[in-house]
ZAPA-511584 format. One record per residue (C-alpha): x, y, z; residue in one letter. Coordinates in nm, 2 decimals. Layout:
% residues N
(r (X, Y, Z), "a"),
...
This chain:
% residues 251
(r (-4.44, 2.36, 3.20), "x"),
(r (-4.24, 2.03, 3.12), "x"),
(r (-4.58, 1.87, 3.05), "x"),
(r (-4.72, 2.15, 2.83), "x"),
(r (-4.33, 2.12, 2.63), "x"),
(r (-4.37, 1.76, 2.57), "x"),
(r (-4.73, 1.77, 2.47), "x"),
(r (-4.64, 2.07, 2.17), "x"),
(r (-4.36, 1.81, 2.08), "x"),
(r (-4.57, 1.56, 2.05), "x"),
(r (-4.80, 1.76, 1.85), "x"),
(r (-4.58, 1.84, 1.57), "x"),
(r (-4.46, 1.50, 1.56), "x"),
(r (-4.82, 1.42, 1.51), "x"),
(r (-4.81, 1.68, 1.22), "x"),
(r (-4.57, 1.58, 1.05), "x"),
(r (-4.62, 1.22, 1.06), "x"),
(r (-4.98, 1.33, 0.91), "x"),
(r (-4.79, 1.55, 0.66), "x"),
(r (-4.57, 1.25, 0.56), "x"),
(r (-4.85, 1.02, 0.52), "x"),
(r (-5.04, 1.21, 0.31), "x"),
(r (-4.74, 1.27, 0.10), "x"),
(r (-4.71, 0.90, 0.03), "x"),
(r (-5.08, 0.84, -0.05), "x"),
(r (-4.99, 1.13, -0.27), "x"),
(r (-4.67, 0.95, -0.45), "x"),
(r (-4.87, 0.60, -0.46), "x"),
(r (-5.13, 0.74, -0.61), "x"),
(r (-4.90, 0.88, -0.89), "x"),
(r (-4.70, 0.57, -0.88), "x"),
(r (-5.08, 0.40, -0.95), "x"),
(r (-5.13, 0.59, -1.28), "x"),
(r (-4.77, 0.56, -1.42), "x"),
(r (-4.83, 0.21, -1.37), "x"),
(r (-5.12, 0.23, -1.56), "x"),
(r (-4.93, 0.40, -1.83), "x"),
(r (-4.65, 0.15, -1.86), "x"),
(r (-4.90, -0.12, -1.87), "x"),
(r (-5.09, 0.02, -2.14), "x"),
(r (-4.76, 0.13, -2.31), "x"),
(r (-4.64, -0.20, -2.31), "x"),
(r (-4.95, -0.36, -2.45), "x"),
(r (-4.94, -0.10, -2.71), "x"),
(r (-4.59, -0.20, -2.85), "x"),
(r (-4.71, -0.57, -2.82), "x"),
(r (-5.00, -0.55, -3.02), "x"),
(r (-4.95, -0.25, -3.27), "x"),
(r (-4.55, -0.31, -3.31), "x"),
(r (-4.54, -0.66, -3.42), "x"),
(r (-4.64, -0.53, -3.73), "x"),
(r (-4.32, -0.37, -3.80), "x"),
(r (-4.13, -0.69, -3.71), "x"),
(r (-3.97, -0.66, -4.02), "x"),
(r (-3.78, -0.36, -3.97), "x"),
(r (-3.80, -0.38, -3.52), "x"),
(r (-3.56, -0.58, -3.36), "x"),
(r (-3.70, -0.88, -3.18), "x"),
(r (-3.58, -0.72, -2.85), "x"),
(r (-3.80, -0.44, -2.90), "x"),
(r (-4.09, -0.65, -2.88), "x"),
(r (-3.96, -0.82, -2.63), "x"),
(r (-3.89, -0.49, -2.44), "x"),
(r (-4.31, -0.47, -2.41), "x"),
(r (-4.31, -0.73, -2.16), "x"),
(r (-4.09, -0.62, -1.97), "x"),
(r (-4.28, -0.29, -1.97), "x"),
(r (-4.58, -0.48, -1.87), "x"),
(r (-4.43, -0.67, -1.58), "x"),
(r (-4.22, -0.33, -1.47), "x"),
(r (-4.54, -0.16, -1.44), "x"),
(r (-4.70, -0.47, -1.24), "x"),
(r (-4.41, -0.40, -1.02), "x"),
(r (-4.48, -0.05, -0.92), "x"),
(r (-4.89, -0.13, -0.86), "x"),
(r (-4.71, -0.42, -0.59), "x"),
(r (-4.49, -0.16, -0.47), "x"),
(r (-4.76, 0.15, -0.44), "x"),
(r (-4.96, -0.09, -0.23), "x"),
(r (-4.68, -0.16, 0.03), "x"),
(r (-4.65, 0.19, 0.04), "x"),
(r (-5.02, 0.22, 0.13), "x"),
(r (-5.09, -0.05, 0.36), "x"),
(r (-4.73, 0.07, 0.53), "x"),
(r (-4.85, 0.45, 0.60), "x"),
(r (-5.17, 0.30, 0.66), "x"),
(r (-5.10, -0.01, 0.96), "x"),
(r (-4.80, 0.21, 1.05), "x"),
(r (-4.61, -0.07, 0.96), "x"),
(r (-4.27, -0.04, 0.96), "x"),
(r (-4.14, -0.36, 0.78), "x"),
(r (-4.34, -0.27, 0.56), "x"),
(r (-4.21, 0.06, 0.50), "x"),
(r (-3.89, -0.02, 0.49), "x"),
(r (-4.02, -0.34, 0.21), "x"),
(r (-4.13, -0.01, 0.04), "x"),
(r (-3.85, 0.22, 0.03), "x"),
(r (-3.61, -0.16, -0.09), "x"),
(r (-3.82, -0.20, -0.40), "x"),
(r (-3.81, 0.16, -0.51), "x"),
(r (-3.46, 0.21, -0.45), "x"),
(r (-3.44, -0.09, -0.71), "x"),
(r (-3.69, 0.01, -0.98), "x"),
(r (-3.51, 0.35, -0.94), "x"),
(r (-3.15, 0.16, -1.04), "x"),
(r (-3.32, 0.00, -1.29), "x"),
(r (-3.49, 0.31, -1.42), "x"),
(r (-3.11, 0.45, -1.45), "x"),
(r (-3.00, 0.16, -1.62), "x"),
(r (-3.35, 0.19, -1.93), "x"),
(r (-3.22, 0.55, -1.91), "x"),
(r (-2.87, 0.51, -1.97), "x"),
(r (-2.91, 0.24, -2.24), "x"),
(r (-3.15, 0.37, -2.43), "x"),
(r (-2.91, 0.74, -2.47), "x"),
(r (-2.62, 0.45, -2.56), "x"),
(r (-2.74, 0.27, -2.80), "x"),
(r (-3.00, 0.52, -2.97), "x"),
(r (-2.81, 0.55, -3.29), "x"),
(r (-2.75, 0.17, -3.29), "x"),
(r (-3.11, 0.13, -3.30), "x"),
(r (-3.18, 0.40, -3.63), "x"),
(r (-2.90, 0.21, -3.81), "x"),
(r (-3.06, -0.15, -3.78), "x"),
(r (-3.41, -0.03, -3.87), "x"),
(r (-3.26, 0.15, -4.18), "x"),
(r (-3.02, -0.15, -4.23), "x"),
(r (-3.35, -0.40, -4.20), "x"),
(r (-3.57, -0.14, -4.45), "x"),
(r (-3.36, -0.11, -4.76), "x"),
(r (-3.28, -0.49, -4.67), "x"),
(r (-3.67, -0.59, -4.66), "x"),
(r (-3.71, -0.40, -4.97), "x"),
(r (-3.49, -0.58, -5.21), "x"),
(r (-3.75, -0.92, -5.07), "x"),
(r (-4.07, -0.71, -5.18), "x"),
(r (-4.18, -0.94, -5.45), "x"),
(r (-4.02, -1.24, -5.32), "x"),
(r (-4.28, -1.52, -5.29), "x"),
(r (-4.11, -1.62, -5.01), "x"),
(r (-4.09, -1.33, -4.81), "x"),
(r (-4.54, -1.24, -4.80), "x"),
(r (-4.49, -1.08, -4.47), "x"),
(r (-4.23, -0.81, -4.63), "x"),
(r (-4.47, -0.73, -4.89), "x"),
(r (-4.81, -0.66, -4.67), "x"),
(r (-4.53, -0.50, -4.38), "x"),
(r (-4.45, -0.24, -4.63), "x"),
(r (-4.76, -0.21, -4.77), "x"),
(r (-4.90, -0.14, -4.44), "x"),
(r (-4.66, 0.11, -4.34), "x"),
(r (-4.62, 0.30, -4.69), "x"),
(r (-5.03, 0.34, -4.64), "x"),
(r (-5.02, 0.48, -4.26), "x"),
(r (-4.72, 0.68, -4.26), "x"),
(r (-4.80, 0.81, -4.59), "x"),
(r (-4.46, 0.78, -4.73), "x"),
(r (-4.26, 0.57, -5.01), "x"),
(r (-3.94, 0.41, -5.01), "x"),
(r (-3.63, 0.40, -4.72), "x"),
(r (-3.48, 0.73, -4.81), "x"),
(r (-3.65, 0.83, -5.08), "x"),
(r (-3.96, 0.67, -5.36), "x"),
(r (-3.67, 0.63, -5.61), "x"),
(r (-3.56, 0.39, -5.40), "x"),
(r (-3.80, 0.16, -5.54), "x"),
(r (-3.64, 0.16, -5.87), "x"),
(r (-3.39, -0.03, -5.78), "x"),
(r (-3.59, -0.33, -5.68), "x"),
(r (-3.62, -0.63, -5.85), "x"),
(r (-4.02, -0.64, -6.01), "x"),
(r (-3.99, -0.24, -6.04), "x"),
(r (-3.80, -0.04, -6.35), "x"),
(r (-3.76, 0.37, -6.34), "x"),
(r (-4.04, 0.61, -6.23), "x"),
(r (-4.21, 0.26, -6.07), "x"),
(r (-4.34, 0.21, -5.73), "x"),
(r (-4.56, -0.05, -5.53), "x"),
(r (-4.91, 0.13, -5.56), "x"),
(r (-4.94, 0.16, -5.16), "x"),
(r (-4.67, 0.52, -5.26), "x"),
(r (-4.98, 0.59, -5.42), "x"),
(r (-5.20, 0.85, -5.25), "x"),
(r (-5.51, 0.72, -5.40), "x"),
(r (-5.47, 0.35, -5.47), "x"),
(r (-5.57, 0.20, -5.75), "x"),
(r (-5.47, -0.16, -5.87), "x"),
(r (-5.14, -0.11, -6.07), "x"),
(r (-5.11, 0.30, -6.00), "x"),
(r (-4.78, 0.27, -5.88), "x"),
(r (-4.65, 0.15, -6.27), "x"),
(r (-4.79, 0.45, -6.45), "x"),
(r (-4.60, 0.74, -6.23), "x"),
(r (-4.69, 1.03, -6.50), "x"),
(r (-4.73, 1.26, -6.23), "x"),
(r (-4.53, 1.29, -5.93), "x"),
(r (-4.79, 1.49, -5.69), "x"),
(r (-5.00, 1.16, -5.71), "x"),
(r (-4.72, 0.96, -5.46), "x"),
(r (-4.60, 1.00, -5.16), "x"),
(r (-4.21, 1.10, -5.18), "x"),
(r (-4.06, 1.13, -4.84), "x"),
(r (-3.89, 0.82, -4.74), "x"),
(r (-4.04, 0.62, -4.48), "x"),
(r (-3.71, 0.59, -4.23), "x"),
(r (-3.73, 0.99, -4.19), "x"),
(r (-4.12, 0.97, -4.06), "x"),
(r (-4.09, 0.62, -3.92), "x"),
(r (-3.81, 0.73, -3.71), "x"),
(r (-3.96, 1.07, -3.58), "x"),
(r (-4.27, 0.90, -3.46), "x"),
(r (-4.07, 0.54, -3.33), "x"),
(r (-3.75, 0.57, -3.24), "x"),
(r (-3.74, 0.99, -3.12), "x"),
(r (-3.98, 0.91, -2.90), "x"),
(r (-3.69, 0.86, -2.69), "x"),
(r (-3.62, 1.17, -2.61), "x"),
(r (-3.92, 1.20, -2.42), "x"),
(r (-3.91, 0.88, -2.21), "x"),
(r (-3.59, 0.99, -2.10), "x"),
(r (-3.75, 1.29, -2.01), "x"),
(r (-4.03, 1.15, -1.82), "x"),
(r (-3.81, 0.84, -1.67), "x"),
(r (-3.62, 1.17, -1.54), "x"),
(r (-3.92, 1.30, -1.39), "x"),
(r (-4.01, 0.94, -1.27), "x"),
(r (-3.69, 0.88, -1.11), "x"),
(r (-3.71, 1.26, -0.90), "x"),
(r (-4.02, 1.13, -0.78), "x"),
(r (-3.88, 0.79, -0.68), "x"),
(r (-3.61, 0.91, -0.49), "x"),
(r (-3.84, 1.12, -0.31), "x"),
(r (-4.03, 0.84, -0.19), "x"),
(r (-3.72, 0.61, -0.12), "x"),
(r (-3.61, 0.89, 0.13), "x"),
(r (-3.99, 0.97, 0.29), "x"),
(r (-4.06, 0.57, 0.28), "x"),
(r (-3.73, 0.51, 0.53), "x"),
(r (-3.78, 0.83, 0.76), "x"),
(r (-4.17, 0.69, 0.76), "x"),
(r (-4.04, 0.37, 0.89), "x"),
(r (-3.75, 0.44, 1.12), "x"),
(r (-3.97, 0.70, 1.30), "x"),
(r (-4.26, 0.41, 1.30), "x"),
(r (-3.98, 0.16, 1.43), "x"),
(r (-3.87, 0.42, 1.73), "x"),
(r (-4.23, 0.49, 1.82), "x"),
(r (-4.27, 0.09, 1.86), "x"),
(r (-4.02, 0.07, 2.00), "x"),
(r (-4.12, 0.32, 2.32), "x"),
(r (-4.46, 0.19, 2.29), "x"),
């Protein structure tokens, strides 16, 4: 009877250690794509966002390698996790549940910055706009020229606030604009603005800041997600390892 006792014991012990395994295969291989994601994130900003350096902090940039290396991070950690559940390793493990528990502090700390200093952020880009703009013709200042340019053409959009923005400018008088307001460009369209419909009107900050900077909202939302997930595998990792580390341990 004793015999027959132990043996069911040790069968859903067996279970469960399954059940657990699988889990963690299951939360590596999530880990594996968000990786991916960060990666690719952080490549994106890299590459497609230094063309806004005009208006972008430097630290924004900057922020894409860090993306780059945090996803690097969680590939290194995802294959602890692996070999760990797979070797029954419980060093490993535990090396597991340590560096999770650490991108999961530091996943609170992006989080709680980025909700901090949000409106920080849309009040330098706006500062650095309308102060870019007054450097549009400036000889010395190319790069503000073809930056605007560039954005006035993709965002379809004319001006900080508003196209009239532009008259104000040194190199424009009233009703003028660079021709990239235009919505068909034309060398020297934007000096002959006889009919409004032909221009773009809505200021760039408005559309530059709902597709930039309010994406935000939804890292937080994911880093959220992310974090639930983390935690989830900090606490499996560790009761992984310490029943690896007692079954050693009898062995």
């Amino acid at each position: 009877m004793y015999n027959v006792e132990k043996k069911t014991e040790a069968l859903k012990m067996g279970c469960c250690e399954t059940m657990l395994r699988y889990i963690i295969f299951l939360i590596n291989f999530v880990f594996f794509l968000a990786s991916v994601a960060i990666i690719a994130i952080g490549a994106y900003i890299q590459i497609q966002m230094k063309t806004y350096l005009e208006f972008i902090d430097n630290a924004y940039i900057s922020s894409a390698i860090v993306l780059i290396v945090l996803g690097a991070i969680i590939m290194i950690v995802a294959f602890f996790g692996c070999c760990g559940a797979c070797t029954e390793n419980a060093c490993m493990m535990y090396t597991y549940g340590t560096l999770l528990a650490l991108i999961l502090i530091a996943l609170i700390g992006v989080t709680v910055t980025i909700v901090v200093y949000k409106g920080d952020v849309e009040k330098i880009v706006k500062e650095n706009m309308e102060k870019a703009m007054k450097n549009y013709n400036n000889e010395t200042a190319k790069g503000v020229k073809e930056t605007w340019d560039l954005l006035q053409k993709d965002v379809k959009c004319c001006g900080t606030t508003e196209y009239k923005d532009w008259f104000t400018v040194t190199g424009f008088a009233e009703n003028q604009v660079p021709d990239s307001c235009c919505k068909v460009e034309t060398p020297g369209c934007g000096k002959t603005m006889t009919n409004i419909d032909d221009f773009y009107q809505v200021g760039c900050f408005a559309t530059f800041k709902t597709q930039i900077l309010d994406n935000s909202s939804m890292a937080i939302g994911v880093g959220v997600g992310i974090g639930v997930l983390i935690f989830l595998g900090v606490l499996i990792g560790c009761c992984q390892a310490k029943t690896m580390k007692e079954r050693n341990s009898y062995a």
